[in-house]
C-alpha positions as CSV (number, residue, x, y, z in Angstrom):
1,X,28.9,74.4,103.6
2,X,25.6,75.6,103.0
3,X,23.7,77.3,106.6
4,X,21.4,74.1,107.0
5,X,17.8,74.7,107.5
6,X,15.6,72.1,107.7
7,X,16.2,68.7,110.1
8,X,16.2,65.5,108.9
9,X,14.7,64.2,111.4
10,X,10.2,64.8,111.8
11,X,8.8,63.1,114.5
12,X,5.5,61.7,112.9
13,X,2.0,61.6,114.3
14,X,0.4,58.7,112.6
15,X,-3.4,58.3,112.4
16,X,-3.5,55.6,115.1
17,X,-2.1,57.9,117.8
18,X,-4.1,60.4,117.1
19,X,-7.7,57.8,116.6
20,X,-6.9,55.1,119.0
21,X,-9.6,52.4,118.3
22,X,-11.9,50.8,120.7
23,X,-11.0,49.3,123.4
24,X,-10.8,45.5,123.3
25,X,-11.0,45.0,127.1
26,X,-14.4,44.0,129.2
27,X,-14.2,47.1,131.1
28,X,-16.1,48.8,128.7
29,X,-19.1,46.5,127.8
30,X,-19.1,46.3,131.5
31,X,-19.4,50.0,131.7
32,X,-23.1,51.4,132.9
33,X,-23.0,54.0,131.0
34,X,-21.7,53.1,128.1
35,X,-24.7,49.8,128.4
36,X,-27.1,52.7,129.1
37,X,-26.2,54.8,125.5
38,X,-25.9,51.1,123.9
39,X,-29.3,49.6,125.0
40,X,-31.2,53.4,125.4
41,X,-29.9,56.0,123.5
42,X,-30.6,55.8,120.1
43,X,-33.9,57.8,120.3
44,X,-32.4,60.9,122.6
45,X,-31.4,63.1,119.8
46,X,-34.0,63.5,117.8
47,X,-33.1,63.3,114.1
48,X,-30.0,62.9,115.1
49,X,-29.7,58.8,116.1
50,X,-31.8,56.1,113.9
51,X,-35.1,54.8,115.6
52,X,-34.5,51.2,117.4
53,X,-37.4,48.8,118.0
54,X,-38.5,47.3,121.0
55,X,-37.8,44.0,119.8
56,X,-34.6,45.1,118.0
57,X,-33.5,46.8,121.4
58,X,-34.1,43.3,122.9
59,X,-31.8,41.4,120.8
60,X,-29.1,44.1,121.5
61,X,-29.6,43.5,125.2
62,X,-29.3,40.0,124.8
63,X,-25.9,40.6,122.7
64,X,-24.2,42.0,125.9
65,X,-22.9,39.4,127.6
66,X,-21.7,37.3,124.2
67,X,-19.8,41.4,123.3
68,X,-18.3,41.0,126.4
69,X,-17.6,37.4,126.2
70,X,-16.1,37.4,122.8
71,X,-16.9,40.0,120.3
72,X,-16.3,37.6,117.5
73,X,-19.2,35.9,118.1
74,X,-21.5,39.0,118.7
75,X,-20.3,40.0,115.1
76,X,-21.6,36.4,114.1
77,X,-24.5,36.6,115.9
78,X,-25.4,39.7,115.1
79,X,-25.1,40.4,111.4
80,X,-27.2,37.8,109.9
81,X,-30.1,40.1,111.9
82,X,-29.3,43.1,109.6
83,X,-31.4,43.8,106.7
84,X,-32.0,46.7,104.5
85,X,-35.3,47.4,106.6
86,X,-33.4,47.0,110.5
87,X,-32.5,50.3,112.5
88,X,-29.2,51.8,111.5
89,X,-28.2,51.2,114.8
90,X,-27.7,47.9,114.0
91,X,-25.1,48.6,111.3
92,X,-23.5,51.0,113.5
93,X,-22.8,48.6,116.6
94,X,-21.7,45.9,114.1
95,X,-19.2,48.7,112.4
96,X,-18.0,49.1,116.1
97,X,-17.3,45.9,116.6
98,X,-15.3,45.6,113.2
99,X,-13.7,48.8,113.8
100,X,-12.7,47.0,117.3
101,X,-11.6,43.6,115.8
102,X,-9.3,46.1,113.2
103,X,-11.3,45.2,110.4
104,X,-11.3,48.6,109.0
105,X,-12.6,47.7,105.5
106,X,-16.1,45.9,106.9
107,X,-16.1,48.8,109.5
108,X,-15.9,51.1,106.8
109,X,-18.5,49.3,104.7
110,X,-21.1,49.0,108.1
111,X,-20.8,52.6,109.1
112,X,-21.8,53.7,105.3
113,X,-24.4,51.6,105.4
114,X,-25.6,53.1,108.4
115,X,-25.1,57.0,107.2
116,X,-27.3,55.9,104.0
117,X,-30.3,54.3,106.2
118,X,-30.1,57.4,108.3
119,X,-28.3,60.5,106.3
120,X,-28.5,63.0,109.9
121,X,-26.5,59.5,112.0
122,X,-23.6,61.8,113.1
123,X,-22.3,60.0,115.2
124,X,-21.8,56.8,112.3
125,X,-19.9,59.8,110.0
126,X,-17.8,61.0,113.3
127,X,-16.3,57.1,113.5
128,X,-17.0,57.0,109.7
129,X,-14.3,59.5,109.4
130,X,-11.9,57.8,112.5
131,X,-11.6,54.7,109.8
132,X,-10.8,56.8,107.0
133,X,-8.0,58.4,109.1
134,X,-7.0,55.0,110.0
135,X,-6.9,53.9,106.3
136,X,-4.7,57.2,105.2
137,X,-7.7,58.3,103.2
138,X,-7.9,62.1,104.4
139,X,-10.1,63.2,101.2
140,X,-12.6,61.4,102.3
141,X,-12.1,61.7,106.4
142,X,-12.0,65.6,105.8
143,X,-15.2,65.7,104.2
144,X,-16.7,63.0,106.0
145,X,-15.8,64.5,109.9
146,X,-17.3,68.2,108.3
147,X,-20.1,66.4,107.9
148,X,-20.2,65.4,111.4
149,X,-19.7,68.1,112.8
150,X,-22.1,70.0,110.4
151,X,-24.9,67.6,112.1
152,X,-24.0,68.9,115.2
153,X,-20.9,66.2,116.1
154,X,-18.7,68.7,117.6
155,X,-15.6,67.8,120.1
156,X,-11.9,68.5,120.5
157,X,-11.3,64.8,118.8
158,X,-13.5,65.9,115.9
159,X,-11.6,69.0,115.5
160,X,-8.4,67.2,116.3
161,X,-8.9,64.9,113.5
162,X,-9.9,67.3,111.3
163,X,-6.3,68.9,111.6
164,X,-4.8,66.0,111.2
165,X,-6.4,65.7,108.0
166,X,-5.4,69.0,106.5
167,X,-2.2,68.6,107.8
168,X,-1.4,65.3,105.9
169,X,-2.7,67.1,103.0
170,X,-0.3,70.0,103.6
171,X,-3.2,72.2,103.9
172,X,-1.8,74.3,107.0
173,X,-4.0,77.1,107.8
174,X,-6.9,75.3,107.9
175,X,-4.9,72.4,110.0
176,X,-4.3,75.3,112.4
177,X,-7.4,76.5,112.7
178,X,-9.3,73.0,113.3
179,X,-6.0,72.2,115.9
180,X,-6.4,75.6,117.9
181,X,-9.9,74.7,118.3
182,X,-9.3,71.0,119.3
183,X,-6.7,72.6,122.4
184,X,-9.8,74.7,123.5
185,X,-11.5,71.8,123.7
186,X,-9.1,69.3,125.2
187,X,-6.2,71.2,126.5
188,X,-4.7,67.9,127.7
189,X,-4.4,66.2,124.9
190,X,-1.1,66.5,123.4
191,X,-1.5,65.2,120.4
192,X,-3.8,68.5,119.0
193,X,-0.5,71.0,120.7
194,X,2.0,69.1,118.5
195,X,-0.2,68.9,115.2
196,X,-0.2,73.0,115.9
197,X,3.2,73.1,116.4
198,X,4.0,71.1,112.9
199,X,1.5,74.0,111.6
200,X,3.3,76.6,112.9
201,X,6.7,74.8,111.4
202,X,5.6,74.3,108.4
203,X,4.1,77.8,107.9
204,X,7.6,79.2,109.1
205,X,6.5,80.6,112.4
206,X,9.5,79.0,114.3
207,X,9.1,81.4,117.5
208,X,5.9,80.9,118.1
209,X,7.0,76.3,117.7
210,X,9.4,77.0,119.8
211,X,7.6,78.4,122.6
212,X,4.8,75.9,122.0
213,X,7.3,73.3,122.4
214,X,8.6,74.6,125.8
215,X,5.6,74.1,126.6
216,X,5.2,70.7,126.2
217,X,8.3,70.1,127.3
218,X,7.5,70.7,130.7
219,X,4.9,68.5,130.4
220,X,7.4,65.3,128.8
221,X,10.5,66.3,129.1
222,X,11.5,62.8,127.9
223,X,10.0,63.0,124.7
224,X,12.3,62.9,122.1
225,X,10.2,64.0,119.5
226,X,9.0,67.4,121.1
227,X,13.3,68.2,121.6
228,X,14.0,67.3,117.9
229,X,10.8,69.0,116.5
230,X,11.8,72.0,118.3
231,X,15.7,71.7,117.5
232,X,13.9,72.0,113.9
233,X,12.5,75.4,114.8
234,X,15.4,76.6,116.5
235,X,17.9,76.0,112.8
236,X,14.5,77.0,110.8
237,X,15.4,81.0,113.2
238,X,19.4,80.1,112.3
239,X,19.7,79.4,116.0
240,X,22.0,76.2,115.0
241,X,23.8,76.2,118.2
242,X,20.3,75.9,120.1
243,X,19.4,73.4,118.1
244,X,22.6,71.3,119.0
245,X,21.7,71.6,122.3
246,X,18.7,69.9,121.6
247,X,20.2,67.1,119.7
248,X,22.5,66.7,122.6
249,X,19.7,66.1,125.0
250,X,18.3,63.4,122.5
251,X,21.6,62.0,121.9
252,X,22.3,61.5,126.3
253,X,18.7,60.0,126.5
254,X,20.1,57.3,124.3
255,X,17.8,57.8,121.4
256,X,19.7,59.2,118.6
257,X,20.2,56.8,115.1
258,X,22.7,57.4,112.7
259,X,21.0,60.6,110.8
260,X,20.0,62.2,113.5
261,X,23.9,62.4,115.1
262,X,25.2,63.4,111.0
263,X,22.7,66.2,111.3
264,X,24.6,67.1,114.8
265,X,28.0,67.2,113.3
266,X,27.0,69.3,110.3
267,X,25.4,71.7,112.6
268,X,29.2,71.5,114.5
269,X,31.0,71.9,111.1
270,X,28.5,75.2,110.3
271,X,30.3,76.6,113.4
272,X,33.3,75.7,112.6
273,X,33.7,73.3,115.4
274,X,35.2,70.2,113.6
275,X,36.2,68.4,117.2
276,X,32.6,68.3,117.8
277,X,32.1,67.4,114.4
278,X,34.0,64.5,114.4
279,X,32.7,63.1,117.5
280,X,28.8,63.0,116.5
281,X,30.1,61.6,113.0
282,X,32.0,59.2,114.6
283,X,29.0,58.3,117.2
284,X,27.2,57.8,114.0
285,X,29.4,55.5,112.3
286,X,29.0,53.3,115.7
287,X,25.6,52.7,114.6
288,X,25.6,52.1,111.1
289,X,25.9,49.0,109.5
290,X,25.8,48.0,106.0
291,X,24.1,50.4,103.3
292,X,25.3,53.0,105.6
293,X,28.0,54.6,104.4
294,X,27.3,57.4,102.3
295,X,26.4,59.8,105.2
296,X,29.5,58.4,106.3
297,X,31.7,59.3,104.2
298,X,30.0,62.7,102.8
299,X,31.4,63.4,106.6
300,X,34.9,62.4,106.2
301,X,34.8,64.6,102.7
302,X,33.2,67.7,103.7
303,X,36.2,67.4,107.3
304,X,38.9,67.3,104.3
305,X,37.2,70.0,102.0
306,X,37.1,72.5,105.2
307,X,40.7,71.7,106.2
308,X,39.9,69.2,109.4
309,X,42.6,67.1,107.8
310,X,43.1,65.1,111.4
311,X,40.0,64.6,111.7
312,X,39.0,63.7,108.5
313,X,41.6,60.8,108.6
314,X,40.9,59.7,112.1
315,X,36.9,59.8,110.7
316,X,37.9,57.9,107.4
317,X,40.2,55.4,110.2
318,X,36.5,54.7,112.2
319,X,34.4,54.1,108.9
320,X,37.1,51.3,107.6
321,X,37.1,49.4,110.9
322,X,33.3,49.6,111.1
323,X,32.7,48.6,107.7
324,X,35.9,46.8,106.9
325,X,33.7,43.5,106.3
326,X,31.0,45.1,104.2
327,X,32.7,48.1,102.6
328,X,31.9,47.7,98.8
329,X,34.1,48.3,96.0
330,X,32.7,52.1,95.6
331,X,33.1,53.4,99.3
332,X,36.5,51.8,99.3
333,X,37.5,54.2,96.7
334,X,35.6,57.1,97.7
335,X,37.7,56.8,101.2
336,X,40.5,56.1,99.1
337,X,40.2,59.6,97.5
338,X,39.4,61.4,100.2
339,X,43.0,60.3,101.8
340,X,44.9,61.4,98.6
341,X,43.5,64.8,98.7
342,X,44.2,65.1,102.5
343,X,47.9,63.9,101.7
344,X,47.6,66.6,98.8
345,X,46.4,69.4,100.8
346,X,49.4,68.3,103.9
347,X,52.3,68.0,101.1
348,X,52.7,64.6,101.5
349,X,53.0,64.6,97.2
350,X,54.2,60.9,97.0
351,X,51.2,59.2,98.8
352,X,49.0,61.3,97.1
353,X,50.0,60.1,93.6
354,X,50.5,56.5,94.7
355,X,46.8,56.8,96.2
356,X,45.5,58.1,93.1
357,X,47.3,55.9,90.8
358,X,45.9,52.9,92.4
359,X,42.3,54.3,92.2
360,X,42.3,55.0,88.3
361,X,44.4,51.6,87.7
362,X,41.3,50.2,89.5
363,X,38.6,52.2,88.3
364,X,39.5,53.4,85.3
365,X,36.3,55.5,84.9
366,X,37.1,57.5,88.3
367,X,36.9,60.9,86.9
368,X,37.2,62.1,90.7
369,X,40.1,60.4,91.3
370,X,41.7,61.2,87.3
371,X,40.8,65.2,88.3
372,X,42.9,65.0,91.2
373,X,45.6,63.3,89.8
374,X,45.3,66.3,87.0
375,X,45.3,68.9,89.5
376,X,48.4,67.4,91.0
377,X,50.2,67.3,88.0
378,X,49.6,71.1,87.1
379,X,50.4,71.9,90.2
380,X,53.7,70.5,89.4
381,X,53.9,72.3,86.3
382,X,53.9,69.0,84.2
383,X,50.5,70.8,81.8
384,X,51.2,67.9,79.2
385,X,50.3,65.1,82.1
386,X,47.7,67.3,83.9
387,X,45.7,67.6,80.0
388,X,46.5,64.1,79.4
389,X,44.5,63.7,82.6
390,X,41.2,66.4,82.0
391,X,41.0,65.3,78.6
392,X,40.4,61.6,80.0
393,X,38.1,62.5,82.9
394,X,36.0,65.2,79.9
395,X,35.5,62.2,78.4
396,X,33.0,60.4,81.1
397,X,29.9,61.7,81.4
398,X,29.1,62.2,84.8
399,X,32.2,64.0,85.2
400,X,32.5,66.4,82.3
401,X,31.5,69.5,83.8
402,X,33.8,69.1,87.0
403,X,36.8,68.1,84.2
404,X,36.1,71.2,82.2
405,X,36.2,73.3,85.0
406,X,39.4,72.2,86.5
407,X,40.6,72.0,82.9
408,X,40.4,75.8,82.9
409,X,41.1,76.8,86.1
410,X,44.7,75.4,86.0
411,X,45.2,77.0,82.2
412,X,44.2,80.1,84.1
413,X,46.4,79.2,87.4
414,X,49.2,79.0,84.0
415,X,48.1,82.5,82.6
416,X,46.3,80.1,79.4
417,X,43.2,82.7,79.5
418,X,42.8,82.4,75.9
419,X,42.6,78.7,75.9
420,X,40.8,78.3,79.2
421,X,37.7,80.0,77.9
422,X,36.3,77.6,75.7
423,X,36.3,75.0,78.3
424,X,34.4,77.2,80.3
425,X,32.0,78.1,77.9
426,X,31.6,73.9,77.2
427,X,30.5,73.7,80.6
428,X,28.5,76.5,81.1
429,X,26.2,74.7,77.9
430,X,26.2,71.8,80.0
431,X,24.5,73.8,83.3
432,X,25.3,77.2,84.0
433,X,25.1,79.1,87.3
434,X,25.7,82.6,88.8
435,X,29.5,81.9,90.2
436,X,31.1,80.7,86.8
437,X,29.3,82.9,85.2
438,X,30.6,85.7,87.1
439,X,34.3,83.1,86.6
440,X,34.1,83.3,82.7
441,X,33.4,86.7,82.8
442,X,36.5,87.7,84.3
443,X,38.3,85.0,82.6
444,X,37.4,86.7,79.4
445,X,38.6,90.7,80.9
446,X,41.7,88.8,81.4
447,X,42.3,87.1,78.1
448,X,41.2,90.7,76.3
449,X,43.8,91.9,78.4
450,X,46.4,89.9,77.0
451,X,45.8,90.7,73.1
């Protein structure tokens, strides 16, 4: 098997954990300073917040209590009062309140209208851009939180946000750079260490993600995520046995699924430790349920292609009682083949025809199966039954390549060099790649040989 190199598993950082919205509770219409930037603060940056009216600053203090009370009604209260001619201020606290209801669309539409009353409002374009994270529109977030912070809007959530942006738009140095600067700014936030760490992943800088993750680690080491991400580092530096460790943690907090534990026992088969192996596959078949089986049994196949025939069988024995009631047609057979090679490959010749028989007499367009039954049948020296057999299996698409292949390799295995090129050549047209290239080639320095 292939080295593996990238995890299946990414923990993901979606918008709303990094832009939590407003808080719902009366804590924080209740708060004096938050009443004291509501009521007073418009006019403290100069050109920075829109001008508010003496009367227009009344009818927000009388809005208070009914925000606190139920914000529903503030928004009722409150919008008919908005005209083309009131303080962006106004549009801004109602955007608020939408934002806080989850009403991203009017929120949207309210802090707009806000930025266009009053283009310098950077405050309206900071929470501008917090909706547009929330909506997964990072085109316009990115530009709309540079505007911000062009205007003077500058904070480790800005810049937080910021990276997030570039990094859903797989635009990693800048994501680095806005998240490095975020961390300077709110060192406690963890949210800005992991979007640097998925940077540093991304970009292929696994020591540096590791040690990043170490870091946080100490600071949750229950979280799941920060052992997985970094278990994704450690096979990105082909430290696969480090990053089994980590998936071992994960797996004894209880919160491993199904392709997280298949990931583990590859990692076990690339070391050649098929015990292991076969116990993560087999905790993974515990959790699967129907539509599950293909990891499944890609597990059983690649125990029997590496010569785990025990525990391929004893793997193949824990998919059938899991699934027995929802197995369809195809798995069945796949399992099916999987046993005849394993009775191939341990001499057990009878079963392995008898398995192979049945398959082909009930799918008849099994090329697997038919090559296998081929192979068998050269290997007994019977060529007339084993071509019967490649002929059939050439003869269905998906499987003409593998047919052709096999075709030659046991006219070769027969000292047929002469007649095994042309199949060889047939299925190099259909795709060709470096190792039966490299095949033909000696093939054809053999069948020179023989004139």
């Amino acid at each position: 098997m292939n080295k593996i190199t990238a995890l299946l598993i990414t923990a993901c950082i979606t918008a709303s954990s990094l832009a939590s919205q407003p808080s719902n509770s009366s804590q924080l219409w209740s708060d004096p300073t938050f009443q004291k930037e509501f009521l007073g603060s418009y006019g403290f940056l100069a050109g920075a917040e829109p001008p508010i009216s003496a009367e227009e600053k009344e009818a927000l203090r009388n809005l208070i209590d009914l925000i606190k009370a139920s914000p529903e009604a503030a928004i009722q209260a409150l919008e008919p009062q908005i005209t083309k001619d009131s303080s962006a201020a106004f549009d801004f606290i109602l955007a608020n309140l939408y934002f806080q209801g989850g009403d991203l669309a009017k929120a949207e539409q309210y802090y707009g209208n806000a930025v266009v009353k009053h283009p310098d409002f950077r405050r309206a374009y900071k929470n501008l851009g917090l909706v547009q994270v929330q909506k997964g529109d990072f085109d316009k977030a990115i530009k709309t939180i540079s505007k911000a912070m062009e205007l003077g809007e500058v904070d480790g959530r800005s810049y937080g946000l910021l990276g997030y942006g570039y990094l859903t738009q797989q635009k990693y140095y800048p994501a680095e750079a806005a998240y490095r600067q975020a961390i300077l700014m709110q060192p406690e936030t963890s949210d800005w260490k992991v979007g640097l760490a998925r940077c540093l992943l991304e970009t292929n800088r696994y020591a540096d993600a590791i040690a990043l993750f170490d870091t946080l680690l100490q600071e949750e080491p229950d979280n799941t995520d920060y052992w997985l991400l970094q278990g994704n580092a450690y096979l990105g530096q082909d430290e696969s046995i480090a990053a089994a460790k980590n998936l071992e943690v994960v797996r004894r907090m209880g919160s491993t699924d199904l392709s997280t534990l298949t990931l583990l026992g590859d990692i076990y088969m690339n070391n050649a430790l098929p015990d292991l192996a076969l116990g993560a596959y087999q905790a993974a078949t515990e959790m699967a349920s129907a539509g599950d089986s293909k990891p499944l049994v890609r597990a059983a196949e690649l125990l029997a292609r590496t010569g785990s025939f025990d525990q391929s069988k004893l793997m193949i024995a824990s998919i059938r009682e899991k699934l027995s009631d929802t197995m369809d047609e195809d798995t069945d057979l796949k399992l099916l083949t999987i046993e005849a090679k394993v009775a191939r490959a341990e001499g057990d010749d009878d079963s392995a025809v008898e398995l192979l028989t049945k398959i082909v007499e009930r799918d008849s367009l099994n090329g697997e199966a038919i090559i296998e039954l081929a192979n068998f049948f050269a290997d007994q020296d019977d060529m007339a039954k084993a071509i019967n057999r490649f002929e059939q299996a050439e003869k269905i698409e998906a499987f003409e390549r593998e047919a052709l292949v096999a075709h030659a390799q046991a006219r070769v295995r027969n000292g047929e060099y002469k007649k095994a090129l042309p199949l060889l050549r047939r299925a190099l047209q259909i795709e060709s790649d470096a190792n039966l290239e490299d095949y033909t080639d000696r093939v054809e320095r053999a069948a020179r040989s023989q004139s």
